[in-house]
N, C-alpha and C positions, 0 to 999 in steps of 0.2 A: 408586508408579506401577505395580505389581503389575496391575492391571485395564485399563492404556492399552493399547491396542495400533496407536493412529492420532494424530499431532500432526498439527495444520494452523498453519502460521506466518504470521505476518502478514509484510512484507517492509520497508517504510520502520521503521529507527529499529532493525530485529533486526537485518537483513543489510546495507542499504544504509543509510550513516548522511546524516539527513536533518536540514536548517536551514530551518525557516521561515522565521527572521528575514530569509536571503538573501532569499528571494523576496520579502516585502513591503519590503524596502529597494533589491531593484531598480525593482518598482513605482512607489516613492515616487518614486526618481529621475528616472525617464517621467512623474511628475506624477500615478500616484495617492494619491492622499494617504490614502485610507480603505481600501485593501485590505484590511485586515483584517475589515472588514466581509463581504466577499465569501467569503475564504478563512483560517481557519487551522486549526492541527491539528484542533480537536473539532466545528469548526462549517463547513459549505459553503452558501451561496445558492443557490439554484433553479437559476441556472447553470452551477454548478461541478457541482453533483448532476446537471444532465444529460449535464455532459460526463463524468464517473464511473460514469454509467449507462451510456453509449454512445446517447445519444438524439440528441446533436446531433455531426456532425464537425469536424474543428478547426477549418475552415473558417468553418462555421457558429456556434462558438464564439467565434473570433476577433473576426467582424462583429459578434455579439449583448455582446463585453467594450466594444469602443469604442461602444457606440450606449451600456450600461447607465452608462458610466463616462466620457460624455462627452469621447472623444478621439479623435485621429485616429492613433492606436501602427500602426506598420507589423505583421502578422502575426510576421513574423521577430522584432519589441523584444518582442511579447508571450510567444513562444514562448520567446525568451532570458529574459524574466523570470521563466517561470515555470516553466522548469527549471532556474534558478539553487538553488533547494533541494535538489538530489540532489547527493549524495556521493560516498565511492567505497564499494567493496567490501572490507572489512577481511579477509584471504584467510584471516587464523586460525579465524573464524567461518565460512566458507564450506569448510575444513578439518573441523572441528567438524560440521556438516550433513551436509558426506558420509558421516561415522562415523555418527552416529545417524540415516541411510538403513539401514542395517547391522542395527539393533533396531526400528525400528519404520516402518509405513506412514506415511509424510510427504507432506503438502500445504501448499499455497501459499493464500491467500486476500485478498487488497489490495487496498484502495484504489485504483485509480490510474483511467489515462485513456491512450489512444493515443499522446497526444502524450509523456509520460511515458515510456512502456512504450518507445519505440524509445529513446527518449535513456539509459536506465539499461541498456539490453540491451547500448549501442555502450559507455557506460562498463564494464559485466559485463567485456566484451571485450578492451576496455584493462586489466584489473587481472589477466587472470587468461590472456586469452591463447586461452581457451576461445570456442564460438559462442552459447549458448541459457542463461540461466540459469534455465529454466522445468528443465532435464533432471533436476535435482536431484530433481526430486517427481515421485510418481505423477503426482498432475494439478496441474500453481497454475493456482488460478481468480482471474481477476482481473474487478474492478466492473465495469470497462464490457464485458465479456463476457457476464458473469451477468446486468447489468440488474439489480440489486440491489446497496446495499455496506451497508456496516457503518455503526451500530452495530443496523442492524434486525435483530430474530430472525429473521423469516422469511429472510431473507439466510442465515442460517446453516443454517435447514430446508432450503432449498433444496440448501444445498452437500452437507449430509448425504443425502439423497435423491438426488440425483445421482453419489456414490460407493458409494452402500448401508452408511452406515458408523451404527455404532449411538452415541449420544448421547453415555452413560455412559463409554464407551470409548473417547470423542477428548477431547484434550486441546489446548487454545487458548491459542496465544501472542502476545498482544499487547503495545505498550507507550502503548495508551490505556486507559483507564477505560471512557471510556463504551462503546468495542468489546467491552470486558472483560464490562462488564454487560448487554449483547447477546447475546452468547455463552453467559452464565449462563440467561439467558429462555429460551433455546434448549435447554438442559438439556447443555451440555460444561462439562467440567471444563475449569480458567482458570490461568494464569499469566500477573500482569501484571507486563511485563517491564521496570522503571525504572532509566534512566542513574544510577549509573554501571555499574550491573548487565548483562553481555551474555549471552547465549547460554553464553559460555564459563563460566558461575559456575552453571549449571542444575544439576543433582544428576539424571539422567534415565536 
C-alpha cells in the first residue's frame, strides 16, 4: 500500500452491519411477496435508484411503492420495512477507522437514501454516544447527494473530481462485486471486503 495515500469506504456491511433478508421478510409480512424484485444487495428498480439518486422524496417514494406494488402500506409500515435491514455499529471497527484517519486521507461513499441516512445516524448515536458519523472522513459522499451510486464508474469519476484525489492512489473498499468492478473501470485500486472478513483483518 506504499502508493495509497486516500481510502474511500463504502459504509453498509464495513461499518454498519446490514440484513437484507430483514428487510424483504418485513415486506413479505405487509404482503409483498416479490420485493426482491424491486431491491436487494446488487440490484435496485428504477424506483429504489431514484430514491438512491435523491430524485424523488420519501414522500414521493412512498406514494410511487404502493401504486408500483399494488397496496395501500401506511408510509410509517414502509418506512419500518425498510429500515428493518440496518444494524448496529460494531464500535471495534469504528475504533479501527479513527486509527487509520491517522495514516491516511479517508472517505465515505454509499449507497443510501434520506430515509436510511437519518435512521443509521440515530442508531450511530445510540452505539457510540457520539452526534455525526459523517465526522470520521474528510468528506462521506453519500448517493442521493451525488446523484449518482455505485456500481457506475462515472459515480466514481465524479467523487474523484470532487476531492481532486488522483485514481492510482485511492484505494476502494467494498463488500460488493459489482461496486468492486466499478471502481476498477474507474481506474482505483479495490479491496473486496467479504463476511467473515472485517475491517479489522486489513493489513493497511
Amino acid at each position: 500500500m506504499t502508493k495509497i495515500k486516500n481510502i474511500i469506504f463504502d459504509l453498509g456491511g464495513v461499518f454498519i452491519d446490514i440484513d437484507f433478508k430483514a428487510t424483504e421478510n418485513a415486506f413479505v409480512s405487509l404482503g409483498v411477496t416479490n420485493f426482491n424484485d424491486y431491491y436487494t444487495q446488487h440490484t435496485a428498480s428504477t424506483l429504489f435508484e431514484d430514491l438512491e439518486t435523491g430524485k424523488v422524496s420519501p414522500e414521493q417514494f412512498y406514494e410511487r411503492f404502493r401504486q408500483e406494488t399494488g397496496t395501500s402500506l401506511t408510509d410509517a409500515e414502509i418506512q419500518s420495512a425498510w429500515n428493518a435491514m440496518l444494524g448496529r455499529f460494531p464500535v471495534k471497527r469504528l475504533t479501527w477507522l479513527e486509527e487509520i484517519g491517522f495514516r491516511y486521507k479517508i472517505y465515505l461513499y454509499s449507497n443510501t437514501n434520506i430515509i436510511h441516512y437519518h435512521a443509521f445516524q440515530k442508531i450511530y448515536q445510540e452505539c457510540t454516544g457520539k452526534e455525526n458519523f459523517d465526522d470520521y472522513f474528510i468528506k462521506a459522499h453519500y448517493s442521493h447527494d451525488l446523484g449518482l451510486r455505485k456500481p457506475y464508474p462515472d459515480s466514481f469519476k465524479k467523487l474523484l473530481a470532487l476531492e481532486n484525489l488522483v485514481a492510482e492512489e485511492t484505494l476502494f473498499i467494498d463488500d460488493s462485486y459489482k461496486n468492486i468492478e466499478g471502481a476498477k473501470e474507474a481506474g482505483l485500486e479495490t479491496i473486496l471486503l467479504l463476511p467473515p472478513k472485517t475491517v479489522l483483518d486489513l493489513d493497511l
